[in-house]
N, C-alpha and C positions, 0 to 999 in steps of 0.2 A: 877662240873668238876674241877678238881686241874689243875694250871698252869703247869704241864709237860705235862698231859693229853690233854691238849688245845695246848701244841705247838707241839706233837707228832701228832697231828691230822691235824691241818692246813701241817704240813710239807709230813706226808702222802698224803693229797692231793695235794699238790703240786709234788710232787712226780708222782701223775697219771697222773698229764697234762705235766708234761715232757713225761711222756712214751707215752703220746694221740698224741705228734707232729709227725708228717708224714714228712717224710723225703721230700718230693713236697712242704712245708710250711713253710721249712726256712728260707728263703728270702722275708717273709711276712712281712710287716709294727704291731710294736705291739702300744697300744696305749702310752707308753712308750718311747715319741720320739728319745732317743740317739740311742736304738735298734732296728735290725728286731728282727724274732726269736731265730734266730739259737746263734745272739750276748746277746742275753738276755737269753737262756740258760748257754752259756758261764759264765754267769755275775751272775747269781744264783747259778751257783754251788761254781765256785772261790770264792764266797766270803760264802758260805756253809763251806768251808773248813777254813776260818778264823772264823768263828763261834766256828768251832766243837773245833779248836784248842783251844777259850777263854774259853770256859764250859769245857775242860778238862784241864781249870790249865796250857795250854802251848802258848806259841807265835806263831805266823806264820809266816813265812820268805818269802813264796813265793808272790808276787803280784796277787794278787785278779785278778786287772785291767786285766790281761793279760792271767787267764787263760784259758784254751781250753783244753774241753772235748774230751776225748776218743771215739771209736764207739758206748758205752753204756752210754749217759749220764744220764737216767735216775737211773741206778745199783750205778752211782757214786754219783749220786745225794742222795738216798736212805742209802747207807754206811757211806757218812758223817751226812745225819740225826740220823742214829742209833749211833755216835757218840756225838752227838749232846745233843741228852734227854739221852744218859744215864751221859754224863757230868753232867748234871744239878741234875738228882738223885743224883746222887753222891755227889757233894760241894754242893747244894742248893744255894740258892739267894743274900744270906749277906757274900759278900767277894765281892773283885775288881778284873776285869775280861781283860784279854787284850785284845784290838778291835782296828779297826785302827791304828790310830798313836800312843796309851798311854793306859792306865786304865781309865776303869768305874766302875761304881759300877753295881752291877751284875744285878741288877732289869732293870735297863737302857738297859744293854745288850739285855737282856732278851726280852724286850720288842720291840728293837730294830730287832732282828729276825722275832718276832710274825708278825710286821708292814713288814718289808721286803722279807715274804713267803708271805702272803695273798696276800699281793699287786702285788707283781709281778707273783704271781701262777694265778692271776686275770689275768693281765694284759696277759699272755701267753694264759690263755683259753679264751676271747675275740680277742685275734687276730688268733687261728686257729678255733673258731667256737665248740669250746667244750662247754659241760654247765659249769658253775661255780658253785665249790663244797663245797664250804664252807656255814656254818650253818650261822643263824642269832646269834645264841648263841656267836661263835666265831667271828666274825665281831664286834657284840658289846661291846666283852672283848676289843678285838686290837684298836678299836673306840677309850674307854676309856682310854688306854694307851698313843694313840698318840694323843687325844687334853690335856692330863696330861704333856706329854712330847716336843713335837712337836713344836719349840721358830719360832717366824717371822725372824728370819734371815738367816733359810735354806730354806723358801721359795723365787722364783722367778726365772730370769734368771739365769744358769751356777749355780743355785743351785740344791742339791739334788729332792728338794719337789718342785711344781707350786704352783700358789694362791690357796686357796679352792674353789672351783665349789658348785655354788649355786644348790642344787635341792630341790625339791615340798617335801609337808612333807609326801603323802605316800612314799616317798623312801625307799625301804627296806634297812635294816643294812649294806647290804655289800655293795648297791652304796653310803649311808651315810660318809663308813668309806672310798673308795677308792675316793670321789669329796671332801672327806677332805683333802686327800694326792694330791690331783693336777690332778683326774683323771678323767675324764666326762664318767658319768656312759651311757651303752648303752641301750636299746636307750636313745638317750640323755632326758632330761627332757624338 
């Protein structure tokens, strides 16, 4: 599977568990503690759109933190992923990409996404009871990404990431990669 392919497919899926939330489950707890659901849609897409702007070579101006979806968030969600991979077809991976507050180098980016669909397309279908749609193929790539990239000082409190969550070694791929990022797979182990 080539890396556009891999994140055009996690970001499709993510894509269907925004469209799976039922308007009665936005006010759900995800396991994601900053958000319910409906604030962690919000949070996937806004920062969707600073994505789509680094892979297409542009800035973004508006604030992530603050934005708020239309009555289709998943259509918007959707629009800025088709912006998204086709950025990346386009410039490919070796160039610096702007993301937050500066430039990265594009792999960073890159990977940077892959971690922040899975995880949170995860953490969306665990707290409205949807299956989780991601492959072990794909977990395993994103795995290897973020113990490659992933430094101990965005883990803990009032940081991005939690400590890692110890689990048993049948763990499948995708509670492997989501109790590395800070997220206790369910059921718990």
């Amino acid at each position: 599977m080539s890396e556009v392919d891999l994140l055009s497919g996690v970001l499709s899926k993510t894509g269907d568990v925004i469209e799976g939330v039922g308007a009665d489950q936005l006010s759900l707890p995800t396991p994601c503690d900053d958000y319910d659901v409906e604030a962690l849609i919000h949070h996937i897409v806004g920062w969707l759109l600073v994505f789509e702007a680094g892979a297409q070579g542009r800035s973004h101006d508006a604030d992530a933190a603050n934005h708020r979806c239309g009555a289709d968030p998943a259509r918007e969600f959707r629009t800025a992923a088709v912006g998204v991979v086709a950025g990346w077809e386009k410039y490919g991976f070796d160039r610096q990409v702007t993301a937050l507050s500066g430039s990265l180098p594009g792999e960073t980016v890159f990977g940077m996404t892959l971690m922040e669909y899975l995880t949170h397309g995860w953490d969306l279908a665990v707290a409205t009871g949807q299956p989780i749609p991601y492959t072990d193929q794909e977990a395993a790539a994103v795995l290897t990404r973020a113990e490659a990239t992933l430094q101990p000082q965005y883990r803990g409190e009032n940081m991005p990431f939690g400590p890692a969550v110890p689990v048993g070694e049948d763990a499948s791929v995708v509670d492997r990669l989501v109790a590395f990022l800070g997220r206790r797979p369910f059921p718990a182990p």
